[in-house]
C-alpha positions in Angstrom: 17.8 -60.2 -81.2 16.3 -56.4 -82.1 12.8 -58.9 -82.5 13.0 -60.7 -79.4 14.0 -57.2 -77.4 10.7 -55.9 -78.8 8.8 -58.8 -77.3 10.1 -57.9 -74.2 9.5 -53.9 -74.3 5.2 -55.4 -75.0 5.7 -58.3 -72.2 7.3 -55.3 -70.0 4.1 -53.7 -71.1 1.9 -56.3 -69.6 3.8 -56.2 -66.8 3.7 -52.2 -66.0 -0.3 -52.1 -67.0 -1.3 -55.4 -65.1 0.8 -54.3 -61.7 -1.1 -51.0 -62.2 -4.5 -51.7 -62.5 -3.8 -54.5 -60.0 -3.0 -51.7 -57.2 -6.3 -50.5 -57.4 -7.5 -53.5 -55.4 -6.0 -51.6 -52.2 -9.1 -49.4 -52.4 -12.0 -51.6 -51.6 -8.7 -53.6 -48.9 -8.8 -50.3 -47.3 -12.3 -49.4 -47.5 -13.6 -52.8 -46.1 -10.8 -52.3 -43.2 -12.1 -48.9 -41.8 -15.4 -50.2 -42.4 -14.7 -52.7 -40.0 -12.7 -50.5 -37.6 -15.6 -47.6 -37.2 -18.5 -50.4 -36.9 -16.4 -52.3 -34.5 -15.3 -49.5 -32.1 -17.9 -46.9 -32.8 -20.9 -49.2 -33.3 -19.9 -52.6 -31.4 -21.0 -54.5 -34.5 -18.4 -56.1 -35.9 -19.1 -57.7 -39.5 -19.3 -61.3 -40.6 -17.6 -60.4 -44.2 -14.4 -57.8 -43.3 -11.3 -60.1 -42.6 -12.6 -62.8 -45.5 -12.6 -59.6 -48.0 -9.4 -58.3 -46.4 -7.6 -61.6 -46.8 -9.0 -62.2 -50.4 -7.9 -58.8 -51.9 -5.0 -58.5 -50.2 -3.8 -62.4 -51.2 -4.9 -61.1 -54.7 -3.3 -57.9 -55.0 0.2 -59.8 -53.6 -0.1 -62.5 -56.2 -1.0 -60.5 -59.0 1.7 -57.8 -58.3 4.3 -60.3 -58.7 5.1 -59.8 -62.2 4.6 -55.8 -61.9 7.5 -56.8 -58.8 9.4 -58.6 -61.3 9.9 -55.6 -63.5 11.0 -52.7 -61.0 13.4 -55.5 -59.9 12.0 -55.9 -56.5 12.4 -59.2 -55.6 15.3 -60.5 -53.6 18.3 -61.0 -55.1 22.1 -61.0 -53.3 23.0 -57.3 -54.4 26.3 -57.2 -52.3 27.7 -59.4 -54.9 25.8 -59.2 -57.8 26.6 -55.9 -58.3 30.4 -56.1 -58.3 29.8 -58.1 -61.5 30.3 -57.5 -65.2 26.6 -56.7 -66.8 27.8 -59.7 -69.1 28.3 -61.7 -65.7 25.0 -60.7 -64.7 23.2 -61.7 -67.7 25.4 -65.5 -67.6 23.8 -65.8 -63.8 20.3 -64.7 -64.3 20.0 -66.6 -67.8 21.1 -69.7 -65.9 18.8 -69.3 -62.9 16.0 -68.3 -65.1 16.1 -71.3 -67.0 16.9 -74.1 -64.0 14.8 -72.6 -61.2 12.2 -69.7 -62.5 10.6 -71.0 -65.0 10.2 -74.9 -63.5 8.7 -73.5 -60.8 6.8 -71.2 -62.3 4.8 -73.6 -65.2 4.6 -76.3 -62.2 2.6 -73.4 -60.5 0.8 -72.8 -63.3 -0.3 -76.0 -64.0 -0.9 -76.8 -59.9 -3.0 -73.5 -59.7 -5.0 -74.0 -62.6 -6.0 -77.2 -61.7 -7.0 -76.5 -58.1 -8.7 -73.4 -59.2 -10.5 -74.7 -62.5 -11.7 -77.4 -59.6 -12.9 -74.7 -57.3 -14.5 -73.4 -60.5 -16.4 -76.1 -61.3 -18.1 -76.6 -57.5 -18.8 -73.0 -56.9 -16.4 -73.3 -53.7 -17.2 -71.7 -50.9 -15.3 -71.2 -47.6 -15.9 -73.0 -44.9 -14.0 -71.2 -42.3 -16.7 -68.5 -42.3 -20.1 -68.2 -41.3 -20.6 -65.5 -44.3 -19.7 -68.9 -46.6 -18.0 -66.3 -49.3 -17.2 -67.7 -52.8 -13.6 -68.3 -53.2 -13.3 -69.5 -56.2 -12.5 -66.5 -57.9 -9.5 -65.8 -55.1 -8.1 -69.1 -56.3 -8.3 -67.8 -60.0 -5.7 -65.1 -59.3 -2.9 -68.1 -58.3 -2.6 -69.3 -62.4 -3.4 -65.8 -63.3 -0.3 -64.5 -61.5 1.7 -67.0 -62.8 0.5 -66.7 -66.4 2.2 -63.0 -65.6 4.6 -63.9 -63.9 5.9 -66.1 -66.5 5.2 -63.6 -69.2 7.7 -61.1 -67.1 10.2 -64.0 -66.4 10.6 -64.8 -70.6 11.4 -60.3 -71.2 13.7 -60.7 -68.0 15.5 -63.7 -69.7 15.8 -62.2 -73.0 17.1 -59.5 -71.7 19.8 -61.2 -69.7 20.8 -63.5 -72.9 20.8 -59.6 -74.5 23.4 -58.4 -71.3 25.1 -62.0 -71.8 26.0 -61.5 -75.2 26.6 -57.8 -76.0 28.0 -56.8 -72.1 25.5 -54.0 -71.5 21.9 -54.2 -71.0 19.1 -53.0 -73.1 
């Protein structure tokens, strides 16, 4: 178990580093947003590029954060009862709903994301919704890149719930 615990402190690693460097996409988000703002209102001319950057970094930086998410225990969970629960309890019920729902979903995004975007890859995609045509290819990229981390912060979440599970505390 002391082996497996270790794999999780270097996945929680990946996690803390990855949701950290990750962040720093909300500098050129925010910079492309007053951009827009001071050439809109101050200038009257608007750009052709601002919301398709906005949308792009922004979809990015909420993918990519996932696992980062993951690991300061932000996503949703049903605290009012969870909590009243036995950290061995705890472990039982995220064990089990890590392995029937988390990580099937998770490999079928993987695999569903990596195709589309390896697809979007290959043809140099480009968006059609804009008259700036930006490529969007590398947009789709970070769908099977957040899952890859995703799924990497899912298995040290696991084992430490099968840790909880067994020894009635957690790591």
């Amino acid at each position: 178990m002391s082996t497996l615990l270790r794999i999780a402190k270097v996945l929680d690693i990946i996690g803390e580093w990855s949701g950290k460097i990750f962040a720093w996409l909300i500098i050129p988000l925010v910079g492309a947003l007053v951009y827009e703002v001071i050439s809109r209102r101050l200038f009257h001319a608007p750009t052709v590029w601002a919301f398709d950057i906005t949308y792009m970094l922004y979809g990015s930086m909420f993918m990519l954060g996932a696992a980062y998410t993951l690991l300061q225990k932000g996503h949703i969970r049903t605290d009012i009862f969870y909590n009243r629960f036995s950290p061995r309890w705890q472990g039982i019920i995220d064990g089990t709903l890590y392995l029937l729902f988390f990580f099937p979903g998770l490999v079928f995004l993987l695999l569903a994301g990596w195709d589309e975007a390896w697809h979007s890859w290959l043809l140099r995609e480009k968006s059609d919704a804009s008259p700036w045509r930006p490529p969007i290819y590398p947009f789709k990229m970070s769908v099977p890149v957040a899952a890859a981390l995703l799924l990497l912060q899912g298995i040290s979440e696991f084992v430490k719930s099968v840790y909880a599970a067994l020894k009635g505390r957690w790591p």
